[in-house]
N, C-alpha and C positions, 0 to 999 in steps of 0.2 A: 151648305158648304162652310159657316160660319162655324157653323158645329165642329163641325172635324178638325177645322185648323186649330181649335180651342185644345185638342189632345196633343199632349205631349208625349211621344212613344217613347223616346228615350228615357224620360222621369220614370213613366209607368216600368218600364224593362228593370231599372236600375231599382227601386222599388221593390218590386217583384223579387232578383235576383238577392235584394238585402232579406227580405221578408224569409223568402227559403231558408237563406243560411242560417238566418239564428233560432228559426224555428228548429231546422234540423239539428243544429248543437248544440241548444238546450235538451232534444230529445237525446239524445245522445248521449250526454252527461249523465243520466240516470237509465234511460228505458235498459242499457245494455247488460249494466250490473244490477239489475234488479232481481233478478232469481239470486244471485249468490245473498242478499241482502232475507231475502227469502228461506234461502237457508241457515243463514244466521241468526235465524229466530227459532227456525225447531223445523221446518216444513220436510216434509218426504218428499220426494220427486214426486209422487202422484197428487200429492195437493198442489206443488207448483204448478206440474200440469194441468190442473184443474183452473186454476187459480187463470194462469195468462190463457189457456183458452178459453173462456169467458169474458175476458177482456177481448181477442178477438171477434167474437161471434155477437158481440155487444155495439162494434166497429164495426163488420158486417151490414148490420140491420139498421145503425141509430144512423150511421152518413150518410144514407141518400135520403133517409125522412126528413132530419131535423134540417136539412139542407131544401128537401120540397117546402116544407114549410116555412123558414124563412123569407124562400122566395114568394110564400102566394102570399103571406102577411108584410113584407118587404122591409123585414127585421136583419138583413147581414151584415150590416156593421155591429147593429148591438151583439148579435148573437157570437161574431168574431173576436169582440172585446171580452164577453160574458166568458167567453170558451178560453182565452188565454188567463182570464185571472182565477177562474173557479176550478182550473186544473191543475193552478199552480196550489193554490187549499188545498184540493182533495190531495195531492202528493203530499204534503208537510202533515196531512194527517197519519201515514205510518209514524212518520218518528212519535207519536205517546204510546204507539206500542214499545211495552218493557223489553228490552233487549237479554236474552239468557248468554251471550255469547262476550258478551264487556272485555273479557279480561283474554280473548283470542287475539284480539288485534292491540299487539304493543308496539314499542321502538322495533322490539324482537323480529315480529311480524313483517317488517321491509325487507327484512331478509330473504331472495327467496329461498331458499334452502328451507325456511321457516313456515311452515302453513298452517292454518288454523289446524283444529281437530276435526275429524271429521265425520264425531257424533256433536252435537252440542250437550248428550248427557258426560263425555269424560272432562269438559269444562264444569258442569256442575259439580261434579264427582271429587275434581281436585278441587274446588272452592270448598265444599264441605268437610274435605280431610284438610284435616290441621295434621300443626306438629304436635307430637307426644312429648308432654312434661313428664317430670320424673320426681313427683311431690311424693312425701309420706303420705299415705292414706291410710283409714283407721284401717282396721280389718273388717271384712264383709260377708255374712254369711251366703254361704253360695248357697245353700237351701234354700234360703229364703226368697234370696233375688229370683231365683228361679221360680219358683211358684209363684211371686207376686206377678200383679199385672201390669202391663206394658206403660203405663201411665205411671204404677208406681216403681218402676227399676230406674228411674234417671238419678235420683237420690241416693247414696250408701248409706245400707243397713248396719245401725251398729246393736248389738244383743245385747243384752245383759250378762246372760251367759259366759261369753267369751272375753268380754270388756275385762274382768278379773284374774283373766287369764292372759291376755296382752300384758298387763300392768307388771303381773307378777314374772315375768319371763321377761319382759324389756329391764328387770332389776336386776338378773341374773344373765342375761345375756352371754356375759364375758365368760362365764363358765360351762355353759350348758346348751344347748339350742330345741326346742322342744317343739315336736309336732301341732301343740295347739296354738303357736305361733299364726300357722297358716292353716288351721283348719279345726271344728270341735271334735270331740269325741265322740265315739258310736256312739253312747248314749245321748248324748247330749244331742248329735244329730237328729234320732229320732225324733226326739220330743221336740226340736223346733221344725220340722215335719209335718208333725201331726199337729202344732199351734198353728203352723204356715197354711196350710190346708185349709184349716179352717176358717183362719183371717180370710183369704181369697175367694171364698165360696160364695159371704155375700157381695165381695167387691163385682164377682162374675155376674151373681145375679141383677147389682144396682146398674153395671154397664148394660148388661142386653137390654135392661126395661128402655134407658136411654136412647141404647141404639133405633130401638123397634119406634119410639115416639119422634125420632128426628125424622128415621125413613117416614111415618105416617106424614108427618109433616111435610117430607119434601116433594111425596106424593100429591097430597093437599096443593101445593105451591105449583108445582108440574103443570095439574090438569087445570089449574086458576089460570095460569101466566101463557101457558101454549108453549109456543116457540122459544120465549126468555125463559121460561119453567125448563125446556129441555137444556137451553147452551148452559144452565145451569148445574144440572148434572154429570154433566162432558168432564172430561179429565179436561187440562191444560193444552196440550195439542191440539184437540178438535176447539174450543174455544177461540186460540189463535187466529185458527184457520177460518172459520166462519167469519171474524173481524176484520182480517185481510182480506178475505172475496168483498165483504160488503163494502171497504173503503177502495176496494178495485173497480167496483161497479160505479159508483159513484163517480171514479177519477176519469172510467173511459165514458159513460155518459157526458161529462164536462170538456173531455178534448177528442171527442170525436164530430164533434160537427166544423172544428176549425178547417181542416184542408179543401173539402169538399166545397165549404163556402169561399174561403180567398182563392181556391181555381178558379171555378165559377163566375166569380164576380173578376177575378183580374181579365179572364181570359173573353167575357164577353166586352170589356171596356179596349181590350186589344183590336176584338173582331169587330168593335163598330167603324175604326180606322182603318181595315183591314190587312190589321198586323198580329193578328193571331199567328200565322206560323216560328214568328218570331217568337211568340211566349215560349214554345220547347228546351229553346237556350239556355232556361233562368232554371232548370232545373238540375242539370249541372252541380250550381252552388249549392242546393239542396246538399249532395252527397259530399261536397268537399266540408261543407259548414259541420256535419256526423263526422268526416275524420277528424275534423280538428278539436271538436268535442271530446272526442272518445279518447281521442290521445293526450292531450291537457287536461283533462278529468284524473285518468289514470294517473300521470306524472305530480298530479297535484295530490289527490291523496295518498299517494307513496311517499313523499316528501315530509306532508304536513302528518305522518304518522305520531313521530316522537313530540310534536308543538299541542295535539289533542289530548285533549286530559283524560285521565285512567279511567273515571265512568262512563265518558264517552265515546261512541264506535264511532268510527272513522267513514263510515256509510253515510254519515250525517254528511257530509263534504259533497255527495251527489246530489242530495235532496234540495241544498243549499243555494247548489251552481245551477238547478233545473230551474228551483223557483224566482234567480235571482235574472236568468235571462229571461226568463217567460215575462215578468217585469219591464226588463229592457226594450221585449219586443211592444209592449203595450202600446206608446205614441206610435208605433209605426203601423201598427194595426189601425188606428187610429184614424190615420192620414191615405188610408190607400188608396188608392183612383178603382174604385167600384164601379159597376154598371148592372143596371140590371135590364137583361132583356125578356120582356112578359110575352113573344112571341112565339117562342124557345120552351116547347114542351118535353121537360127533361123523362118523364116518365115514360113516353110514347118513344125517345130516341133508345134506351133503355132495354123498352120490349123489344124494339125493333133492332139493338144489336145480337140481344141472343136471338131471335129468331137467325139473324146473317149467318152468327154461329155455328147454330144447332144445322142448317141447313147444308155446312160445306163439309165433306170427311175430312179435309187436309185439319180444316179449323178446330175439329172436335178432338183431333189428338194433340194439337197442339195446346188445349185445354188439358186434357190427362197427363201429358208433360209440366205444365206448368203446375198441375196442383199437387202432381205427386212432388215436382219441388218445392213449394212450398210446403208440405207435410216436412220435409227434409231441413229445410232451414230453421222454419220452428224447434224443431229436436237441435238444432246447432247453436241456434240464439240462446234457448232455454239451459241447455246444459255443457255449453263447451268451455265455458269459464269454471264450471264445479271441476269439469274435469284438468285444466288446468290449475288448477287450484288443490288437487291431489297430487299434482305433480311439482309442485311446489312454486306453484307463477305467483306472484304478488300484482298488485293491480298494474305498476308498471308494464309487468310482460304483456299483460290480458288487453290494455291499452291501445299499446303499441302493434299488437299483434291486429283489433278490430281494425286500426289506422290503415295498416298497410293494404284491409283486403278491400276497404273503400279507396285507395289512392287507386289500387290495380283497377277496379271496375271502371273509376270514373276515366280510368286512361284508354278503355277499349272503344271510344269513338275517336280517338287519332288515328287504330289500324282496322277498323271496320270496315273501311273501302276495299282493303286489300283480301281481309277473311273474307268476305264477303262476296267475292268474285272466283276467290279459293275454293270456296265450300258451297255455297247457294244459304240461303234461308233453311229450307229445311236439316241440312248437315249440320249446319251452325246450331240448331235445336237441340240435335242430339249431343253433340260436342259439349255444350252445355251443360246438360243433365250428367253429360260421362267425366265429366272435370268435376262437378259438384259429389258424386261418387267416390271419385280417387281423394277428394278433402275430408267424406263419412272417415273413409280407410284409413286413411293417413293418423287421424285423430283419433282410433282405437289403440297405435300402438306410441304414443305422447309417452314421454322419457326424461323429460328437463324441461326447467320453466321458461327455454325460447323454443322450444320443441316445434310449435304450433304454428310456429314465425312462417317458414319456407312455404307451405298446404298452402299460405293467404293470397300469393301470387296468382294462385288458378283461379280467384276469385273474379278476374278478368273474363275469366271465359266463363265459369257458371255460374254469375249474376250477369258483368255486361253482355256477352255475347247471345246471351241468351232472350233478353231482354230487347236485345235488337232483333233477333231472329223472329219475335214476336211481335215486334211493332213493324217488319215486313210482310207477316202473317196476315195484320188487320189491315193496312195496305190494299193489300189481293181481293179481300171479301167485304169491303166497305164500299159503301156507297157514298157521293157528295152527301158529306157534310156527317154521317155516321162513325167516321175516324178516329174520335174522341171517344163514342161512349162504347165503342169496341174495345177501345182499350182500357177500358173502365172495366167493363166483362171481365177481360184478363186477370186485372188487376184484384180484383175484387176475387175471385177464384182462387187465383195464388195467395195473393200476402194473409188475405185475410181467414175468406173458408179452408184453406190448405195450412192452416196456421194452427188454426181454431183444432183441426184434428188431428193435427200433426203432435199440437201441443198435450192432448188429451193422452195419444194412445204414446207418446215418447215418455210422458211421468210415468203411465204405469208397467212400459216396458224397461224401463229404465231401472224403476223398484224391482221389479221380479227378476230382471235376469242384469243387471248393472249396465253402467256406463259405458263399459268396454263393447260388450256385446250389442249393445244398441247401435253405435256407431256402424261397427261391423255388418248387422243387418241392416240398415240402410243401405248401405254401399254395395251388399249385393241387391240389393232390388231394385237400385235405380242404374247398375249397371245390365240386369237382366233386360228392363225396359230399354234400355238405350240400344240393346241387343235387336230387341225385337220390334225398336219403334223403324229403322229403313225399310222393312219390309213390309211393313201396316202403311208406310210411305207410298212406295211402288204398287198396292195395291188398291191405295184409293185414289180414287182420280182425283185429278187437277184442274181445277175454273178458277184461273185467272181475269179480273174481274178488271178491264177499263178505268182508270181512273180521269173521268172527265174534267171534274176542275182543275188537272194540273193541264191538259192540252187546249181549256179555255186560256190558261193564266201564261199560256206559252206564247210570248213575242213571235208573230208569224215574218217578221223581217229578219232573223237569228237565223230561221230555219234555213237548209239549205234546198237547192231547187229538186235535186237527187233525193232528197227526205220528202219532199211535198211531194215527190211522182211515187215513191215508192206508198206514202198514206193514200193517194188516190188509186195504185193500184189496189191496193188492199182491200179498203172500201167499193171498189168496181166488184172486186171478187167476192166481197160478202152480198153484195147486193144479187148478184149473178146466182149462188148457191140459195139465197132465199127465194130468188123468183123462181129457178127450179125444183125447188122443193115445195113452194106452192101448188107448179102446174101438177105435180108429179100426186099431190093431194087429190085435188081436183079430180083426177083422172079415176084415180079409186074412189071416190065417194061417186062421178056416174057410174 
């Protein structure tokens, strides 16, 4: 007993709820604008896609390992400190990637009216055109340049020939204008012709020999080096890209064991006081600490546009604000009230919620709901800033706009009591899904850079509502004390594997038929399903499943006497239909 009173549940709560929020706001700060940073280096949609669903599917597999392990070596604190500082590294490792896009983001650029370009080759394109001087130059034989080879045409050709005839016409000028001015004579042409020709015959033959001993070389180099032999031959874009998955890989192996372990460890230090129900409250701050992230993010590098200097992009300002909270959070990582319980076989609760799962119909579609939403949101995180960002939003708009649709969601457990009674769980599902549709649509036809602003409100319904619908789902089909890792199931389904593919097949939908059209198929398909999921409803039955530890944890002095006779009748009558459905066994088996 001495033990327990030793817990402080309110420290731990308050803790916990800090823990969330600046984790979530430092993610916040960068994870949202990271494709567009992504595309500000050269990327296609299909290498972004490539690119974050790897980072998904990475997240996927490495959180519940690195998280088993942990706990059978009883490494989570270290592993929770190790995870906030080596994620804030692997992030500041993009910025030594050379940035081709430098001179898109100026004072100009806070305009939104103003939006980058949206090749990053018309920025190289005007870097390298200059302006046209208007110097004398001698005169140039066009024969010659032409025949020479491409090495020697940067230099002007001045003849001998013609030198004589510049000199002697620039004396006479005033009188006379004479066509060898700007070009020799037939004659004259020939013969530097046939000299040019000639000149370039061994210049052609000295380049092939080179070329042929560089390819041998780099051939040589290839099958030596393997893999660095190949990114060696890659043009520029594919180089990039292979640097950015590998410092991607890096960065989610480094922060994906954090969540997994401070749940775990907070929520078992809860349940040894048994005040784990409580811990659901602190998550809350999680989604407010993402809005206020995302929105002070935005507002800050739209500001500090014109204060950043001209070789510098203005993307650095995310990188900055991730790695400088992830910092912040460090003491408090530090100091958490852990517990760990070795009783608590995470792998066996695990197997045992997908089994719950796999076993119920209602459960398994509410799985193909959730993951076809999360395919969907992936395509929205991944590309609705590019697409705002052709419509001329600056980070500002892009900000403001992620803010509002985390303010909506986290407001839909003020009227969940109400939809909820409205609709039931399962409507609420679909509701969901059909609100997260109408936002595909909506953002196909984006017009002005607050365009995006109004779609953000439905976000209430298709992330909160939906989100609720499913944590009533696992409710129904959980057993004491399985609540948790069923909703890990979920969770794991949607954000993560629904992520991973979402993110795959939206880059390369995205590239083949654009942004517009992508949106647009979304939204018919997740309105088709929303169509078709009441009636996959109605036809799979329904087991409702007892929930005994809340009718253990229910004060029997509360209840009323009208409520005790009516659970006793209930219980008379199940007992009644079992016994006769014993005898009625009995009877056929003599």
């Amino acid at each position: 007993m001495k033990r327990i009173k030793q817990i402080d549940i309110k420290r731990a709560l308050a803790m916990a709820g800090t823990f969330n929020f600046l984790c979530s706001c430092a993610k916040a700060c960068l994870l949202p604008f990271l494709t567009l940073y992504f595309r500000q280096l050269g990327l296609t949609p299909a290498m972004t896609g490539i690119v974050m669903g790897t980072k998904h599917f990475i997240t996927l597999v490495w959180s519940p390992a690195a998280s088993l392990l942990s706990k059978h070596y009883n490494k989570r604190r270290a592993v929770i400190c190790g995870s906030v500082v080596f994620s804030a590294a692997a992030a500041l490792l993009l910025l030594l990637i050379p940035n081709t896009d430098m001179h898109a983001w100026t004072c100009n650029a806070s305009d939104p009216h103003v939006g980058p370009p949206q090749n990053p080759s018309d920025v190289l394109s005007v870097n390298i055109t200059g302006p046209v001087t208007s110097h004398p130059k001698p005169h140039v034989s066009q024969s010659l340049v032409t025949h020479l080879p491409d090495a020697d045409r940067k230099a002007p050709v001045i003849t001998n020939e013609t030198s004589p005839h510049h000199h002697h016409h620039h004396n006479h000028s005033h009188t006379t204008e004479s066509p060898l001015l700007y070009a020799p004579q037939k004659n004259e042409s020939k013969v530097l012709e046939s000299s040019s020709s000639s000149l370039a015959t061994p210049v052609r033959n000295k380049r092939s020999e080179l070329k042929s001993e560089q390819q041998t070389g780099e051939k040589k180099d290839e099958s030596s080096l393997g893999f660095l032999g190949s990114l060696k031959v890659m043009d520029t874009q594919h180089q990039l890209f292979f640097l950015i998955l590998i410092i991607m890989c890096v960065w989610e192996a480094a922060s994906a064991p954090l969540e997994w372990n401070v749940d775990d460890g907070l929520y078992e230090y809860l349940d040894f006081a048994d005040a784990s129900d409580r811990y659901s409250s602190t998550r809350v701050w999680g989604v407010l600490g993402a809005a206020c992230g995302v929105g002070v993010t935005g507002l800050l590098v739209s500001r500090l546009a014109c204060l950043i200097a001209a070789q510098t992009s203005r993307s650095v300002v995310h990188f900055y604000c991730y790695a400088s909270l992830a910092f912040l959070v460090l003491p408090l990582a530090m100091s958490l009230p852990l517990y760990l319980n070795k009783k608590r076989n995470r792998t066996s609760g695990l197997l045992k919620a997908l089994q719950l799962v796999r076993g119920s119909p209602q459960a398994v579609l509410c799985v193909f709901t959730t993951l076809l939403v999360g395919v969907a949101n992936s395509a929205i995180d991944n590309f609705l800033l590019w697409q705002m960002q052709d419509r001329g939003s600056s980070e500002l708009h892009m900000g403001l706009s992620l803010a509002l649709a985390l303010l909506s969601q986290a407001a839909f457990p003020l009227m969940a009591g109400r939809v909820s009674r409205l609709l039931g769980p399962r409507r609420m599902l679909a509701v969901g899904a059909a609100s997260l549709g109408l936002q595909c649509f909506y953002y196909s036809f984006l017009w002005g850079a607050w365009a995006a602003l109004p779609a953000q409100v439905l976000s209430c319904f298709s992330s909160g509502a939906l989100w609720w619908a499913v944590k009533l789902q696992c409710e129904d089909i959980a057993t004491p004390g399985a609540e948790r890792s069923v909703r890990r199931v979920y969770k794991s389904l949607s954000i993560h594997l629904g992520s991973a593919l979402g993110s795959l097949a939206g880059g390369f939908v995205a590239q083949s038929i654009g942004l517009t059209w992508m949106f647009r198929g979304l939204a018919m398909v997740l309105i088709v399903w929303c169509v078709c999921l009441p009636l996959l409803q109605w036809k799979a039955p329904h087991h409702r499943r007892i929930n005994y530890s809340r009718l253990l944890a229910a004060d029997a002095s509360e209840a009323s006497d009208s409520e005790s006779e009516q659970e006793r009748d209930w219980l008379d009558k199940a007992m009644e239909n079992d016994k006769s459905n014993n005898n009625s066994a009995r009877k056929v088996n003599h």
